[in-house]
C-alpha positions as CSV (number, residue, x, y, z in Angstrom):
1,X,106.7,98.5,106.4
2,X,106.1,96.9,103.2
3,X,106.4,93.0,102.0
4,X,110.6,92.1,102.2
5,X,109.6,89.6,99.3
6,X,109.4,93.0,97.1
7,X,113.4,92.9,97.6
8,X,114.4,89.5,97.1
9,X,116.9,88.9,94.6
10,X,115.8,87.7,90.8
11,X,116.7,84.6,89.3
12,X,120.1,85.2,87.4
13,X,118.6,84.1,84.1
14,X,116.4,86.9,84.5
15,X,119.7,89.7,84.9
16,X,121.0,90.9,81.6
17,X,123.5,92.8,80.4
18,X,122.9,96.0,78.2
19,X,125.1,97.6,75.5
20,X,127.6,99.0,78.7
21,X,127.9,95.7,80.1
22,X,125.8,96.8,82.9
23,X,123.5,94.4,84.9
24,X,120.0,95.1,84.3
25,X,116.4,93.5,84.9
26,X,113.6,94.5,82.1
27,X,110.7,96.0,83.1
28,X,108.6,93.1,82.7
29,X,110.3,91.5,85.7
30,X,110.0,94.0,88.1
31,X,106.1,94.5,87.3
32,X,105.7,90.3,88.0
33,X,107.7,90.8,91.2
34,X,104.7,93.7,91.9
35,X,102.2,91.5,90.7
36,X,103.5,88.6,92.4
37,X,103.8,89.9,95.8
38,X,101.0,92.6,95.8
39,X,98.5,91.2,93.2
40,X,96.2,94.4,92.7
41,X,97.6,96.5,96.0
42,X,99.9,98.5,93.4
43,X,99.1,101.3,91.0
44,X,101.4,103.2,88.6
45,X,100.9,106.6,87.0
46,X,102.1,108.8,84.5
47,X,102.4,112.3,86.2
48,X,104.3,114.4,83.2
49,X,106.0,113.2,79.9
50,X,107.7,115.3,77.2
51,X,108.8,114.5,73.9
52,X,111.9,116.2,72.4
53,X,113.9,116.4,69.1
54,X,117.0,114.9,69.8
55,X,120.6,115.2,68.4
56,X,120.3,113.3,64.8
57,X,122.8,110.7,64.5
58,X,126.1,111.0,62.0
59,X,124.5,109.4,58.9
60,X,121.4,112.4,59.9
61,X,118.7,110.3,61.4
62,X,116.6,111.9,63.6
63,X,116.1,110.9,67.0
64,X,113.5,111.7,69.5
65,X,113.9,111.1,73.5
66,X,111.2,111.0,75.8
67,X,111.4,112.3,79.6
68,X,108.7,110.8,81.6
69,X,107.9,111.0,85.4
70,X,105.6,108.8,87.1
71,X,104.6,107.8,90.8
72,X,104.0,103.9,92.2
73,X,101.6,103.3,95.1
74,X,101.3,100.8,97.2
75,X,98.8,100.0,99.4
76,X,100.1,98.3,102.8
77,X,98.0,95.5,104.8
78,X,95.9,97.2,107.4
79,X,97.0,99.5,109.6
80,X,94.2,99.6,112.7
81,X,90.5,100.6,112.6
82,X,88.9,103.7,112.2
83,X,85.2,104.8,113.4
84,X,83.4,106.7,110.5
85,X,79.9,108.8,111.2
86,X,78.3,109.1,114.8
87,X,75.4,107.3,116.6
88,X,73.7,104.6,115.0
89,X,74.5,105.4,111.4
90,X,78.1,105.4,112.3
91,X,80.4,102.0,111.7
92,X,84.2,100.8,112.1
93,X,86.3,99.9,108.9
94,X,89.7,99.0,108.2
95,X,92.4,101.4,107.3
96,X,94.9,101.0,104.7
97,X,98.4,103.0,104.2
98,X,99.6,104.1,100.9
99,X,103.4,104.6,100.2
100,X,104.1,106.2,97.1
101,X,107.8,107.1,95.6
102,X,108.2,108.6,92.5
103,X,110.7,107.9,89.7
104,X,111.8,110.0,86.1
105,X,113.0,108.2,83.6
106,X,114.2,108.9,79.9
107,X,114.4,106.7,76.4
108,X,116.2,108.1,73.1
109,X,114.6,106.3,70.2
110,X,114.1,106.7,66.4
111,X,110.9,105.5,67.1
112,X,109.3,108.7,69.0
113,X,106.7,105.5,70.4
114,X,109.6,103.4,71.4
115,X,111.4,106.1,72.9
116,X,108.2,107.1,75.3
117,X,107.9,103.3,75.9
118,X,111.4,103.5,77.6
119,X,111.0,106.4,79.3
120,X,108.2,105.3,81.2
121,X,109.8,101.6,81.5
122,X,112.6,103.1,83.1
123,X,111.1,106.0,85.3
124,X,108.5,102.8,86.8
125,X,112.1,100.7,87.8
126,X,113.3,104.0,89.4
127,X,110.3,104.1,91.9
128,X,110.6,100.3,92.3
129,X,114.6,100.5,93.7
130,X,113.2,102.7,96.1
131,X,110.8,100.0,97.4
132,X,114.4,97.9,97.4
133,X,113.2,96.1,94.0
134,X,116.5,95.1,92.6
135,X,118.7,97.4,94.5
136,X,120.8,94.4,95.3
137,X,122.4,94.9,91.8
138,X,123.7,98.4,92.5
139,X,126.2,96.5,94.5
140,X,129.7,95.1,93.0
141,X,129.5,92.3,95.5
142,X,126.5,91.1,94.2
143,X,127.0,91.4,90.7
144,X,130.2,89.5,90.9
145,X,128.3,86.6,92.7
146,X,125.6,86.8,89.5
147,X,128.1,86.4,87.1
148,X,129.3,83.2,89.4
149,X,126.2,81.9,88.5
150,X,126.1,82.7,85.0
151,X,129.6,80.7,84.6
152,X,128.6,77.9,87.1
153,X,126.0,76.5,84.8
154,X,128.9,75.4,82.4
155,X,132.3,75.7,84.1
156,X,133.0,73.5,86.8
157,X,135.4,75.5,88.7
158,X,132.7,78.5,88.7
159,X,130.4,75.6,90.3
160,X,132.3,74.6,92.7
161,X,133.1,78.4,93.9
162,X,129.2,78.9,94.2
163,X,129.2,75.4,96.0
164,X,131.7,76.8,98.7
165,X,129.5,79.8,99.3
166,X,126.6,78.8,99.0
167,X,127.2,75.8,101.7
168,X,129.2,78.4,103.7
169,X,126.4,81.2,104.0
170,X,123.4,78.4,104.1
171,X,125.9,77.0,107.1
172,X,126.9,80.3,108.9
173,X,130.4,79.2,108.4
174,X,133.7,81.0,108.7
175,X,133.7,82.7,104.9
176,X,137.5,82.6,105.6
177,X,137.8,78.8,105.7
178,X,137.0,76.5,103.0
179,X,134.2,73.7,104.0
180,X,134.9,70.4,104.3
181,X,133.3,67.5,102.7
182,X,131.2,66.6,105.4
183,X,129.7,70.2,105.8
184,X,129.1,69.9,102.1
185,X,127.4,66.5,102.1
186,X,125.1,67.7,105.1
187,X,124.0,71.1,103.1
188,X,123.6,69.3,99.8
189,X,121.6,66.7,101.0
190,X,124.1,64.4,99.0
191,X,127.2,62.1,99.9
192,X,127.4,62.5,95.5
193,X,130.2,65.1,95.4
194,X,130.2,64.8,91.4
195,X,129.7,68.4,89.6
196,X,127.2,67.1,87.4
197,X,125.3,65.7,91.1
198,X,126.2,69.4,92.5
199,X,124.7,71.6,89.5
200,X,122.2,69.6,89.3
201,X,120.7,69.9,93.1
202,X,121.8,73.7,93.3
203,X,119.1,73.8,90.0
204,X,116.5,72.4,92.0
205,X,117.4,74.6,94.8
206,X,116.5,78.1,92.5
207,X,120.2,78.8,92.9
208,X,120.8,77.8,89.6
């Protein structure tokens, strides 16, 4: 129903990890990807937000965290044609579809500012997983093949992992069975097996 480039995966450099150790994309990326693939066929707003006094912290600083709730729209490509008015002043016009989900949020803050900031930040990427925005990273699976990634920019033995599956799902290849050189060389584009030669054309490939 709605663009499947909305739920592609993100760049690895653009995954981070927060104070839990927990995979995570900032906000910033996820409106891009909105921007990117809907250019102005998006809106975002704030339905209800509350500010409350929060536990203070040991030393006795206060705290303030924010709730927030908000609801994205998207507007789909056209959807058929509609006749509006009757006899001569009517005409025919295009109809749209909207999809909206909605998403609550929360951010705990000295900064009462800050701590709104996040709430809304947060509540926003809650409505975008349900459009499938970064979803992928709820799964173990896929964050195990991010941090591949991460360590195959400097470890060679992480490369060549992430070589064997990459050539092996580009390939529709038995995932049991390792590929040979030859289905290598044909999926690289390279008979240059070297890891430096590999990195350096899964870079250029965006897998990197």
């Amino acid at each position: 129903m709605f663009p499947k480039e909305l739920s592609e995966r993100f760049h690895h450099s653009q995954v981070r990890k927060n104070q839990s150790n927990q995979d995570y994309v900032s906000i910033d990326g996820y409106i891009n990807r909105l921007n990117d693939v809907l250019g102005h066929k998006w809106a975002w707003s704030v339905n209800k937000w509350e500010l409350r006094d929060a536990a203070p912290t040991k030393s006795g600083k206060p705290q303030y965290l924010a709730v927030v709730s908000g609801t994205l729209i998207i507007m789909l490509d056209d959807i058929g044609v509609v006749s509006v008015g009757d006899g001569e002043a009517g005409f025919l016009t295009s109809q749209r579809g909207l999809i909206s989900r909605d998403g609550i949020g929360a951010g705990l803050n000295f900064d009462p500012d800050t701590a709104v900031k996040t709430g809304q930040a947060e509540a926003l990427k809650k409505a975008c997983h349900q459009f499938g925005i970064a979803l992928y990273l709820w799964s173990e699976d896929e964050r195990d093949y991010v941090d591949l990634q991460r360590k195959a920019m400097n470890d060679d033995i992480s490369l060549k992992k992430l070589v064997m599956d990459y050539v092996v799902n580009q390939m529709a290849l038995d995932p049991f069975e390792s590929p040979d050189r030859e289905s290598i060389v044909e999926c690289l584009g390279t008979e240059d097996l070297s890891v430096e030669n590999m990195r350096a054309v899964l870079i250029e490939r965006g897998v990197l």
